[in-house]
PDB file of N, CA, C, O and CB in Angstrom:
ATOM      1  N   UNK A   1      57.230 -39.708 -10.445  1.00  0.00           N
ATOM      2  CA  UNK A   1      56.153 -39.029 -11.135  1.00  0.00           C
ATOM      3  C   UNK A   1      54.985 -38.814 -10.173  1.00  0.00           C
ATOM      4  O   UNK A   1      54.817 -39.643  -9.279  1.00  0.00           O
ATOM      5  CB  UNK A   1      55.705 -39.832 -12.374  1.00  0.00           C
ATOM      6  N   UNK A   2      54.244 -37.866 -10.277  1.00  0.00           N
ATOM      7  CA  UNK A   2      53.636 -37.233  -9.316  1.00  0.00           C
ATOM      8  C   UNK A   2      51.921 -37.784  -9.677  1.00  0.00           C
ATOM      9  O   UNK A   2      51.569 -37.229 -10.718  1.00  0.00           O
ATOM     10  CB  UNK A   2      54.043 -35.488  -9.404  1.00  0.00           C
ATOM     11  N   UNK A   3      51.210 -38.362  -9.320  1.00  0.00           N
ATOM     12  CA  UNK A   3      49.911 -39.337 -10.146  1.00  0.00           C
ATOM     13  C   UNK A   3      48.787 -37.873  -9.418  1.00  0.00           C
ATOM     14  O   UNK A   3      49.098 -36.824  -8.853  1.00  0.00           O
ATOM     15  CB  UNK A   3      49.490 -41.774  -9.262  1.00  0.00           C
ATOM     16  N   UNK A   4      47.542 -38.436  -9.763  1.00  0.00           N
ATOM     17  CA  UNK A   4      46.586 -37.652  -9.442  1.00  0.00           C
ATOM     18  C   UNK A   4      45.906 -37.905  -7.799  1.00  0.00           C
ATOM     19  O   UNK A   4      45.095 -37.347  -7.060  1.00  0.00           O
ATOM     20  CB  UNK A   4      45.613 -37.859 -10.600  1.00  0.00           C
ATOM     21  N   UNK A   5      46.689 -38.956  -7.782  1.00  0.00           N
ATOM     22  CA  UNK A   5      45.877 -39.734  -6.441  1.00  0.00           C
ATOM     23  C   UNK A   5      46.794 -38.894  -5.229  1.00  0.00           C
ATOM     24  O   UNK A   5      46.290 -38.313  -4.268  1.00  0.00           O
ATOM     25  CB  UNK A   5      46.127 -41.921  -6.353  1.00  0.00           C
ATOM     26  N   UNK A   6      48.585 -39.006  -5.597  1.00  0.00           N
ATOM     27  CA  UNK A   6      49.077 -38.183  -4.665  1.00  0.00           C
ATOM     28  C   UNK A   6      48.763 -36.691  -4.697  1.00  0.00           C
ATOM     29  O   UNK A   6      49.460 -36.067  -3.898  1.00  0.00           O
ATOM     30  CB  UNK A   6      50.351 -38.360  -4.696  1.00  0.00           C
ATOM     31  N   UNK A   7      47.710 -35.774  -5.558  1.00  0.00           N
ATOM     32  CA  UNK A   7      47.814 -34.825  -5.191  1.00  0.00           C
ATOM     33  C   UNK A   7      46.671 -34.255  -4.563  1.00  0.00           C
ATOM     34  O   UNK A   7      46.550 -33.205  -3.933  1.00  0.00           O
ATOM     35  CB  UNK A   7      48.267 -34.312  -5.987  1.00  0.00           C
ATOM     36  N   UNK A   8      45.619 -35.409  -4.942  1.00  0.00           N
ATOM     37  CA  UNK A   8      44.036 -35.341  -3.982  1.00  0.00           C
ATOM     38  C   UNK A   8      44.490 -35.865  -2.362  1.00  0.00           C
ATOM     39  O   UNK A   8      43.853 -35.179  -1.562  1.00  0.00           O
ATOM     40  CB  UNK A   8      42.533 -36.767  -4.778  1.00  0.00           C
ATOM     41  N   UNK A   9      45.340 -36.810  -1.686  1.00  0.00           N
ATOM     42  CA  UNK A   9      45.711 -36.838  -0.905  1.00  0.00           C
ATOM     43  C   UNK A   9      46.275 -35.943  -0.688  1.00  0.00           C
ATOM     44  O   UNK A   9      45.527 -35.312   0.059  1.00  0.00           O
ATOM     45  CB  UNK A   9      46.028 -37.548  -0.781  1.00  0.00           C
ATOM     46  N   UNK A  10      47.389 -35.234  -0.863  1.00  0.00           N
ATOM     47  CA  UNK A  10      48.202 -33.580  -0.662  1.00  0.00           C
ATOM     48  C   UNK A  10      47.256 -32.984  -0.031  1.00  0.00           C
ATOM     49  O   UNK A  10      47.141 -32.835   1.185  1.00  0.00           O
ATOM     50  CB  UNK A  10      48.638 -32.552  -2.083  1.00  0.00           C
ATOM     51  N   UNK A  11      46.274 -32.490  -1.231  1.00  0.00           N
ATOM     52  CA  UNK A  11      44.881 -31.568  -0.672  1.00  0.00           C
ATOM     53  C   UNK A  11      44.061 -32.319   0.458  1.00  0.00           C
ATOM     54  O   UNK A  11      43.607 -31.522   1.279  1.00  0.00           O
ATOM     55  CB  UNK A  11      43.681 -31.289  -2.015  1.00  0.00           C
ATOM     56  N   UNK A  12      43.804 -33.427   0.673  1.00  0.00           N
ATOM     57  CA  UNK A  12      43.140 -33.914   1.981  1.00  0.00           C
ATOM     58  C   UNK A  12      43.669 -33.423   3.065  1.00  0.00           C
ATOM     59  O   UNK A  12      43.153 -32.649   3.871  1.00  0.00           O
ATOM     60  CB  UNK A  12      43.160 -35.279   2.178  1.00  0.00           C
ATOM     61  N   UNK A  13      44.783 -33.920   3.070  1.00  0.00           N
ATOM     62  CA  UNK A  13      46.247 -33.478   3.922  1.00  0.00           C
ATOM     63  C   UNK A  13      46.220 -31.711   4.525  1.00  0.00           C
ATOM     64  O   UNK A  13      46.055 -31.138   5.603  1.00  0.00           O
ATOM     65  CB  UNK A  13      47.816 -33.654   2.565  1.00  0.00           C
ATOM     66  N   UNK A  14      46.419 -31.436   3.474  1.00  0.00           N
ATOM     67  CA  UNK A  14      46.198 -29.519   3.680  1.00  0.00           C
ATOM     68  C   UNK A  14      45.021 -29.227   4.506  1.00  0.00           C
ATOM     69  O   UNK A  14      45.239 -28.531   5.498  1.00  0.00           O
ATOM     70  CB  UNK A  14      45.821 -28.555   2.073  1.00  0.00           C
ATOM     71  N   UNK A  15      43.462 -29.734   4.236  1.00  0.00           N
ATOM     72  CA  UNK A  15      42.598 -29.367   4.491  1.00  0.00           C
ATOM     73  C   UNK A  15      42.193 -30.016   6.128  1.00  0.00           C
ATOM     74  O   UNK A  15      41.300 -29.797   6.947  1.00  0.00           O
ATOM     75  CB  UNK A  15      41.879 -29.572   3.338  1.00  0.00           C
ATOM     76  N   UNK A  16      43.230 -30.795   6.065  1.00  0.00           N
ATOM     77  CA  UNK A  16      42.784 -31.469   7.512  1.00  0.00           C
ATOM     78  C   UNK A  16      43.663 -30.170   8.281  1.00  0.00           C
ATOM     79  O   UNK A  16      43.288 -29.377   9.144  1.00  0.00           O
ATOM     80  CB  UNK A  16      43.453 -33.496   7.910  1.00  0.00           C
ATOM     81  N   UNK A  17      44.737 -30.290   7.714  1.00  0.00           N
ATOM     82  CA  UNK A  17      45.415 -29.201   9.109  1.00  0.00           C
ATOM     83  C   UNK A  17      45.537 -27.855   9.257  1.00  0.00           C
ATOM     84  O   UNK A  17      46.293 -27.213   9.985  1.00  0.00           O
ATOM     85  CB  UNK A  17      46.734 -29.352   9.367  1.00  0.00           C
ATOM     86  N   UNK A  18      44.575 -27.443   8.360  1.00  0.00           N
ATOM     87  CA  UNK A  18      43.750 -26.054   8.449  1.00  0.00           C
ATOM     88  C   UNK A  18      42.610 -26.008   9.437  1.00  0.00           C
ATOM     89  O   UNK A  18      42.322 -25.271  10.380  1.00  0.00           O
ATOM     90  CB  UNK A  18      43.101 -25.706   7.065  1.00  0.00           C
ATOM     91  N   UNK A  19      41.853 -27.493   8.645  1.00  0.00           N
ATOM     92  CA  UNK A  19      40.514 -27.802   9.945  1.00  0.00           C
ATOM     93  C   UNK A  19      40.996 -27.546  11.254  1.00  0.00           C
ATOM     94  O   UNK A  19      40.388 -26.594  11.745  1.00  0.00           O
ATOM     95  CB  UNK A  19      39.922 -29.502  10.088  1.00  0.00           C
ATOM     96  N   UNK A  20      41.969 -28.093  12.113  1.00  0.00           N
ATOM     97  CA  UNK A  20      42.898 -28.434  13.150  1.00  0.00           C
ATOM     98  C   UNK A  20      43.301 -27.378  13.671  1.00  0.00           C
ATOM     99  O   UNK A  20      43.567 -27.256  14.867  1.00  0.00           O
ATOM    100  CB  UNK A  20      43.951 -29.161  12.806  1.00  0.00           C
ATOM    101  N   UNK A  21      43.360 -26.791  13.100  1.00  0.00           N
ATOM    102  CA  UNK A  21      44.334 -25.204  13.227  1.00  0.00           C
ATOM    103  C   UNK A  21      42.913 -23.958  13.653  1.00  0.00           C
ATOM    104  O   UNK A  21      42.826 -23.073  14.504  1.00  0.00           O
ATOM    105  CB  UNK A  21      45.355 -24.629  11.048  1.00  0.00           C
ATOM    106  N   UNK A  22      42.063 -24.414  12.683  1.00  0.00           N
ATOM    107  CA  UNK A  22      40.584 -23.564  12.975  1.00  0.00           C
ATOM    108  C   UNK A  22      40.333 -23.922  14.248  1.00  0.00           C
ATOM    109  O   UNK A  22      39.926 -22.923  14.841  1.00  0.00           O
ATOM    110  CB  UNK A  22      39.189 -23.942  12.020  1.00  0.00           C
ATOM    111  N   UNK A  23      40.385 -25.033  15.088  1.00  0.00           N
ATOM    112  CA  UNK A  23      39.739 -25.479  16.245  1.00  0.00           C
ATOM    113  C   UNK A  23      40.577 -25.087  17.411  1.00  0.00           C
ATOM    114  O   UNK A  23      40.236 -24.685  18.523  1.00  0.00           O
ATOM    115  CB  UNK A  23      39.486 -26.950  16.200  1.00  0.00           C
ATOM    116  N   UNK A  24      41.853 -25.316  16.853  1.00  0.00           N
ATOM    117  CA  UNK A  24      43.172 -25.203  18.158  1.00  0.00           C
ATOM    118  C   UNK A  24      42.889 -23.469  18.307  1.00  0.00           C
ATOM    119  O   UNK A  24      42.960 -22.972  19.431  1.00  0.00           O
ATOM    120  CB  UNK A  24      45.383 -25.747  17.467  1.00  0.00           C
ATOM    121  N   UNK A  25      42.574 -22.621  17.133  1.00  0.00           N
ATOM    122  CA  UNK A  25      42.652 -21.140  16.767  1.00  0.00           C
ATOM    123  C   UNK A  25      41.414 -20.759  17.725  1.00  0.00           C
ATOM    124  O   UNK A  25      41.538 -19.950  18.644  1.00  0.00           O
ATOM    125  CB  UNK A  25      42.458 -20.725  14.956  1.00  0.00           C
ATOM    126  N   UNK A  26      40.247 -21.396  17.432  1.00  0.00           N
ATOM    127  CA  UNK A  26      38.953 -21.326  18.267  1.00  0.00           C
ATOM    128  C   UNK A  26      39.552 -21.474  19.537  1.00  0.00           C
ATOM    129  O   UNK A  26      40.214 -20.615  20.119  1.00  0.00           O
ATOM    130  CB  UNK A  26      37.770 -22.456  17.967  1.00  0.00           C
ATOM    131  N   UNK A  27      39.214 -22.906  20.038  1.00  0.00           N
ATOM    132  CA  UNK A  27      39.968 -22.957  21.714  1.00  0.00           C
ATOM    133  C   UNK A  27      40.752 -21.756  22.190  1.00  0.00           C
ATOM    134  O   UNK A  27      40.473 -21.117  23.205  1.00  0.00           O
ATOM    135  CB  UNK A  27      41.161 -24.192  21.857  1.00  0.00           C
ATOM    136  N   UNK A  28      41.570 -21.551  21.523  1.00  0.00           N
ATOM    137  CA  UNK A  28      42.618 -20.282  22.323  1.00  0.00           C
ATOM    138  C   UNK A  28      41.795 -18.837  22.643  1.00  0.00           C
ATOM    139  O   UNK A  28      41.550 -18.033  23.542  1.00  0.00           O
ATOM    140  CB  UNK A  28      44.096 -19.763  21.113  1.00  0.00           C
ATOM    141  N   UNK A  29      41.591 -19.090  21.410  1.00  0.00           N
ATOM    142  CA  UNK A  29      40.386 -17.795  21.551  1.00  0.00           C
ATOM    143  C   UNK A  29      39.760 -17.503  22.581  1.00  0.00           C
ATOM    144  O   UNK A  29      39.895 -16.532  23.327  1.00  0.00           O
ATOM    145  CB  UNK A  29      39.286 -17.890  20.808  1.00  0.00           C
ATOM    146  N   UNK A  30      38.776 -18.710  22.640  1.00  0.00           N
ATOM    147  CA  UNK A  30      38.043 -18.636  24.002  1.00  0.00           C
ATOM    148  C   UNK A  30      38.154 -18.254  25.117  1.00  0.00           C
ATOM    149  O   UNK A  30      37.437 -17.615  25.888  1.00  0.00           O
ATOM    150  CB  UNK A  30      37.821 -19.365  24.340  1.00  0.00           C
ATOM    151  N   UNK A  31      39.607 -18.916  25.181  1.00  0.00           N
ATOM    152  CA  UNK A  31      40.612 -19.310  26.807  1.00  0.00           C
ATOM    153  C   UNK A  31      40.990 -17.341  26.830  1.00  0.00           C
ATOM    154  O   UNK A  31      40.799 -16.734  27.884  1.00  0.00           O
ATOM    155  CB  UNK A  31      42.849 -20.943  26.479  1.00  0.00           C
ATOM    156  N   UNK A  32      41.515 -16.572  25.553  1.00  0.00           N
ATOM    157  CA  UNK A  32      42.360 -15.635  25.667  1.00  0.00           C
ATOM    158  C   UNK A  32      41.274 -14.736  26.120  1.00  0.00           C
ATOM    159  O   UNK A  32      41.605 -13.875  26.936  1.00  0.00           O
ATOM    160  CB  UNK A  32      43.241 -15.294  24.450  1.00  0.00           C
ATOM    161  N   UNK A  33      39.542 -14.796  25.586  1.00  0.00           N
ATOM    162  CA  UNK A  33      38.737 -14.051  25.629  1.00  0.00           C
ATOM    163  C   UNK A  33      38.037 -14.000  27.200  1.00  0.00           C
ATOM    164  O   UNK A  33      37.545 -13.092  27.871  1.00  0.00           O
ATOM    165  CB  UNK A  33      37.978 -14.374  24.525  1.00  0.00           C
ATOM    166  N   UNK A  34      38.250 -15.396  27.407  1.00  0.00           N
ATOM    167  CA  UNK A  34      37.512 -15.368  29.262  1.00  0.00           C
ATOM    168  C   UNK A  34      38.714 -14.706  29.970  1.00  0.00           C
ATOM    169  O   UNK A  34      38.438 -13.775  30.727  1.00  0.00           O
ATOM    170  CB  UNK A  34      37.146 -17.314  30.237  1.00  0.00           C
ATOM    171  N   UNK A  35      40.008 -15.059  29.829  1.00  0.00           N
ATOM    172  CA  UNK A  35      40.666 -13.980  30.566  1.00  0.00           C
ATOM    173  C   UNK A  35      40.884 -12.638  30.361  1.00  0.00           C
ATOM    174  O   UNK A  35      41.608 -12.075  31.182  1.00  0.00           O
ATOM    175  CB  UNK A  35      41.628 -14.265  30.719  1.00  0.00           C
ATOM    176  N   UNK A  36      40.390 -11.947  29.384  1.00  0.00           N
ATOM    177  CA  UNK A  36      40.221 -10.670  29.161  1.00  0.00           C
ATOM    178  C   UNK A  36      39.107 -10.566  29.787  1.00  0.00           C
ATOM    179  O   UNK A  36      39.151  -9.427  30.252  1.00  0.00           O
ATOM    180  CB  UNK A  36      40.247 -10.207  27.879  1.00  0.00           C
ATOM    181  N   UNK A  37      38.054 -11.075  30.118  1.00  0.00           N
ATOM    182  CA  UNK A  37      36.794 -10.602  30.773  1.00  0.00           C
ATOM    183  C   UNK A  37      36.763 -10.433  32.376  1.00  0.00           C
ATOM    184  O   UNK A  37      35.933  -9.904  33.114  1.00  0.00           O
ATOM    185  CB  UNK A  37      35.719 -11.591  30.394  1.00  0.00           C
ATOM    186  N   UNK A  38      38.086 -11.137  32.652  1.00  0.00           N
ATOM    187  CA  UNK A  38      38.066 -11.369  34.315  1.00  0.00           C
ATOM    188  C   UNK A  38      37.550 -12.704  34.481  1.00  0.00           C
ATOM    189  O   UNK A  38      37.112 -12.562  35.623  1.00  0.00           O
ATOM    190  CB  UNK A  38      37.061 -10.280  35.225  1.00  0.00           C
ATOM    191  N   UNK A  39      37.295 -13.826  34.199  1.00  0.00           N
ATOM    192  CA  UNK A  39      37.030 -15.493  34.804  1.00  0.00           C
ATOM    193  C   UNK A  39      37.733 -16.156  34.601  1.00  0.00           C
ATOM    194  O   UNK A  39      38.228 -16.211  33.475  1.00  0.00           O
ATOM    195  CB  UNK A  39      36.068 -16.298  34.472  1.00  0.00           C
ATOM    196  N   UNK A  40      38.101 -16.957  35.580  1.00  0.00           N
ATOM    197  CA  UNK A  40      39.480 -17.852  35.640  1.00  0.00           C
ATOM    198  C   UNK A  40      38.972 -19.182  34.220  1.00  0.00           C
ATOM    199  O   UNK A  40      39.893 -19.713  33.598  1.00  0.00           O
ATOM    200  CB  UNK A  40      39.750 -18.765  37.775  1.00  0.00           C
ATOM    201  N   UNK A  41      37.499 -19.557  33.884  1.00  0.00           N
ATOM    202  CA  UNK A  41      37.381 -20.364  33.535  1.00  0.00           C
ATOM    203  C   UNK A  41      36.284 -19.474  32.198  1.00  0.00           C
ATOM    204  O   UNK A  41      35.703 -18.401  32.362  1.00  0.00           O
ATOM    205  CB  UNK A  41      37.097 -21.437  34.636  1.00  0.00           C
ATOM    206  N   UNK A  42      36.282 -20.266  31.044  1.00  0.00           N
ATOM    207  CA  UNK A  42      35.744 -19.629  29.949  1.00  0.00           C
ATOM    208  C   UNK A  42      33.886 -20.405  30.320  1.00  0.00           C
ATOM    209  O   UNK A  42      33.625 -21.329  31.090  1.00  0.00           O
ATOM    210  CB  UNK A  42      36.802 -20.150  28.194  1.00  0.00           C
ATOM    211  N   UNK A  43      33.107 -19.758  29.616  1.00  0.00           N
ATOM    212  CA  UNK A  43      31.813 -20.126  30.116  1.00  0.00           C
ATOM    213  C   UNK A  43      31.463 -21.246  29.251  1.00  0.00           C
ATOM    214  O   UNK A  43      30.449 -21.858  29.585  1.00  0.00           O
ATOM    215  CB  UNK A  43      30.754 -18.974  30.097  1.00  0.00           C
ATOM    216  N   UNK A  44      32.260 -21.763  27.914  1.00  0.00           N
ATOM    217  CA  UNK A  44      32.197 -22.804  27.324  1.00  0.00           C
ATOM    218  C   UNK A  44      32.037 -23.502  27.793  1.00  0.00           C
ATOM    219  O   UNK A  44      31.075 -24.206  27.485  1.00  0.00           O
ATOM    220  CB  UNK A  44      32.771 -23.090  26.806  1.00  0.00           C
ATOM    221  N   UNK A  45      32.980 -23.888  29.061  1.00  0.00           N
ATOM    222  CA  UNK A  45      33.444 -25.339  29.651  1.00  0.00           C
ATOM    223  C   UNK A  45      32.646 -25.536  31.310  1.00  0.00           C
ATOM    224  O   UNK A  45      32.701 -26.310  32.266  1.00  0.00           O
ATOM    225  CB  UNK A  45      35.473 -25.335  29.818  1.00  0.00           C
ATOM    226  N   UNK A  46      32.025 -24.475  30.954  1.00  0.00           N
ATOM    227  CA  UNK A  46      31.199 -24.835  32.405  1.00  0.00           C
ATOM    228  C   UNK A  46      29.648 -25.921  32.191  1.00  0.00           C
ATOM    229  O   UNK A  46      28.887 -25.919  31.223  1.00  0.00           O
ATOM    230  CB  UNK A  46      30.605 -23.038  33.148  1.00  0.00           C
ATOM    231  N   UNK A  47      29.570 -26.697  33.342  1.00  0.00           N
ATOM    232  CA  UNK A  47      28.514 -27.325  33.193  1.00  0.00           C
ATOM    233  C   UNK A  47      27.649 -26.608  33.711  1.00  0.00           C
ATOM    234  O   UNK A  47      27.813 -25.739  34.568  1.00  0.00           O
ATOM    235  CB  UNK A  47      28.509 -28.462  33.586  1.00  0.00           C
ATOM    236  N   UNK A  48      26.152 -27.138  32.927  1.00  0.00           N
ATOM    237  CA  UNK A  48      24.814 -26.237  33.665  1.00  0.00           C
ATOM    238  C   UNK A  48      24.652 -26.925  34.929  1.00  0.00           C
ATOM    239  O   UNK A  48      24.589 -28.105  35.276  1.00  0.00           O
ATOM    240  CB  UNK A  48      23.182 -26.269  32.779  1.00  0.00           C
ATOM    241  N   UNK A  49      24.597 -25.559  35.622  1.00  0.00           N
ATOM    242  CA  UNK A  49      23.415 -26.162  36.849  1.00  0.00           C
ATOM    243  C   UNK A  49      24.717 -25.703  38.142  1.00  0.00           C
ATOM    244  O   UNK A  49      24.491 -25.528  39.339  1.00  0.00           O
ATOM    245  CB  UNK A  49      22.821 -28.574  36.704  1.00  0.00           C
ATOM    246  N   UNK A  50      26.093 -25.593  37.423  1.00  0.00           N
ATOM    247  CA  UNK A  50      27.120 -25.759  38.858  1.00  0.00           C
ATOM    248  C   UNK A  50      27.483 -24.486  39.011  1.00  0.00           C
ATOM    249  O   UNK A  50      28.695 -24.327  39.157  1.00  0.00           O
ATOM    250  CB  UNK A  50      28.588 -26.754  38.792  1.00  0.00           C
ATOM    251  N   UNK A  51      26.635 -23.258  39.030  1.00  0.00           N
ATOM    252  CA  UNK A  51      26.387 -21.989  39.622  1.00  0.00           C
ATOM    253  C   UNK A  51      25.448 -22.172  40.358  1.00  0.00           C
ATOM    254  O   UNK A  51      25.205 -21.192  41.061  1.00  0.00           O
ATOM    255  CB  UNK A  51      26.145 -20.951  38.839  1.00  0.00           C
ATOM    256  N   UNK A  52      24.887 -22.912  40.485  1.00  0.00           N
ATOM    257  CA  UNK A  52      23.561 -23.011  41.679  1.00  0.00           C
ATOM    258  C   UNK A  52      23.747 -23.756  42.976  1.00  0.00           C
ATOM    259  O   UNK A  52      23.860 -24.981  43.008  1.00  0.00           O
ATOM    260  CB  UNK A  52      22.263 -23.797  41.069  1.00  0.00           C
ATOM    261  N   UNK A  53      23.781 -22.896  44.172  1.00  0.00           N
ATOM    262  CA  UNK A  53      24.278 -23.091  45.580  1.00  0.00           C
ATOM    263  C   UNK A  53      23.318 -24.288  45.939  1.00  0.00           C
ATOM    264  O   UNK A  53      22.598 -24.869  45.128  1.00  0.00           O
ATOM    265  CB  UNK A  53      24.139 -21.662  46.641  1.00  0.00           C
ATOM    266  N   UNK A  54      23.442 -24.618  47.551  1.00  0.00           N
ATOM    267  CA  UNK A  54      21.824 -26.067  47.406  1.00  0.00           C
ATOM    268  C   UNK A  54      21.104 -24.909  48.437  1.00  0.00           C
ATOM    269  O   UNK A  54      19.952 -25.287  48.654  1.00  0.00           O
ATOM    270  CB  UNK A  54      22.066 -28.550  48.465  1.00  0.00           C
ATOM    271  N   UNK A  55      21.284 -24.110  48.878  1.00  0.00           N
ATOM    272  CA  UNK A  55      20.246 -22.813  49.535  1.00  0.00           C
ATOM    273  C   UNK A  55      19.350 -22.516  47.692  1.00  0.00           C
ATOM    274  O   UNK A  55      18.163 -22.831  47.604  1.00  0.00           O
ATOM    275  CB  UNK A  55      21.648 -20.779  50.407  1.00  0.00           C
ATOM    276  N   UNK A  56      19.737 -22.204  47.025  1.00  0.00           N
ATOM    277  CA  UNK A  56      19.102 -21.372  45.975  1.00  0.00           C
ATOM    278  C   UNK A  56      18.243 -22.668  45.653  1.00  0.00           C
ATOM    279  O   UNK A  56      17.100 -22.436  45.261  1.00  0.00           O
ATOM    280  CB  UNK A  56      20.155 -20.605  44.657  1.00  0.00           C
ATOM    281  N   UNK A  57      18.591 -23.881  45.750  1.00  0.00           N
ATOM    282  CA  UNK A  57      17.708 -24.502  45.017  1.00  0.00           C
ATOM    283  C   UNK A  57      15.983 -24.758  45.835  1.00  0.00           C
ATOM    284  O   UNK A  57      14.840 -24.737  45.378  1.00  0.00           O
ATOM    285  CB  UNK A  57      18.544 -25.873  44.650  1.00  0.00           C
ATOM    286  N   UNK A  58      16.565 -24.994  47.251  1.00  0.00           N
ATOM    287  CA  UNK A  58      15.390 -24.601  47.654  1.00  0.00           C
ATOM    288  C   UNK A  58      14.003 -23.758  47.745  1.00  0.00           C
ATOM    289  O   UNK A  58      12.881 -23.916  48.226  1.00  0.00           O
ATOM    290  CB  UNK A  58      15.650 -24.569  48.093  1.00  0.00           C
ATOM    291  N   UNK A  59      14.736 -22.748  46.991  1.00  0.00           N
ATOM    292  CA  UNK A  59      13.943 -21.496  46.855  1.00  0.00           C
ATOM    293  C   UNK A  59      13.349 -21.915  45.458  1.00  0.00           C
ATOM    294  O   UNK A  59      12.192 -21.560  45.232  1.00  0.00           O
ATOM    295  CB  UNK A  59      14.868 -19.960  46.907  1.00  0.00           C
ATOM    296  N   UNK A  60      14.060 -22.673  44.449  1.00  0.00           N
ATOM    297  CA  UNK A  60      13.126 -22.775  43.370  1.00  0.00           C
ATOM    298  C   UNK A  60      12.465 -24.101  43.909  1.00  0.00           C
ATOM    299  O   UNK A  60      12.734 -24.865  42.983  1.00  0.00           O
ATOM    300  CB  UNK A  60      13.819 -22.825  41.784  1.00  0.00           C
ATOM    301  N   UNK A  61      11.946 -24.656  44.597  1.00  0.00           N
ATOM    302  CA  UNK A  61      11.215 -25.766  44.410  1.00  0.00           C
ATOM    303  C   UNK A  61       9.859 -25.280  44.550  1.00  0.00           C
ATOM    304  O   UNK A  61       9.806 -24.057  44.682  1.00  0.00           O
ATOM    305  CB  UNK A  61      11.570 -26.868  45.311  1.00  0.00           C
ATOM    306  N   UNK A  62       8.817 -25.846  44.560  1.00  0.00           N
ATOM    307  CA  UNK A  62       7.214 -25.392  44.656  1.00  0.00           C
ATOM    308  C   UNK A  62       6.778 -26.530  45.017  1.00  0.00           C
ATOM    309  O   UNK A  62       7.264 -27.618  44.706  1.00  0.00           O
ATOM    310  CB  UNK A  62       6.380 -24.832  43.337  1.00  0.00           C
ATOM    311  N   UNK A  63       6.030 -26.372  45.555  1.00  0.00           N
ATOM    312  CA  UNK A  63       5.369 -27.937  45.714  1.00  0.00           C
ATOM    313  C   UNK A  63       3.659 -27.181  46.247  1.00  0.00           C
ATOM    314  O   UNK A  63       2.713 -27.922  46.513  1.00  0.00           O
ATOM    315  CB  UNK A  63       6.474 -29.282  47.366  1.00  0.00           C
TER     316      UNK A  63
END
């Protein structure tokens, strides 16, 4: 017999691997969209600051 508890778990269940699926769906995205643009790497996953040569930084300092 099928209770109420197994079918709110069912639906937990469902909703997790939709969530999962939204994120894995996102990620790809990303990855499929930076290589349509031409960059080996998507701009998500880049850290700030590691486009900046150590010549350029000199130029921003002031003192």
């Amino acid at each position: 017999m099928i209770t109420e508890g197994m079918l709110i778990g069912a639906a937990l269940i469902a909703m997790a691997m939709v969530g999962a699926g939204v994120i894995i769906g996102f990620l790809i995205g990303v990855r499929v969209t930076a290589r349509l643009a031409g960059r080996d790497e998507p701009i998500l996953f880049d850290k700030p600051g590691m486009d900046i040569e150590d010549e350029d930084v000199d130029d921003l300092e002031t003192t």
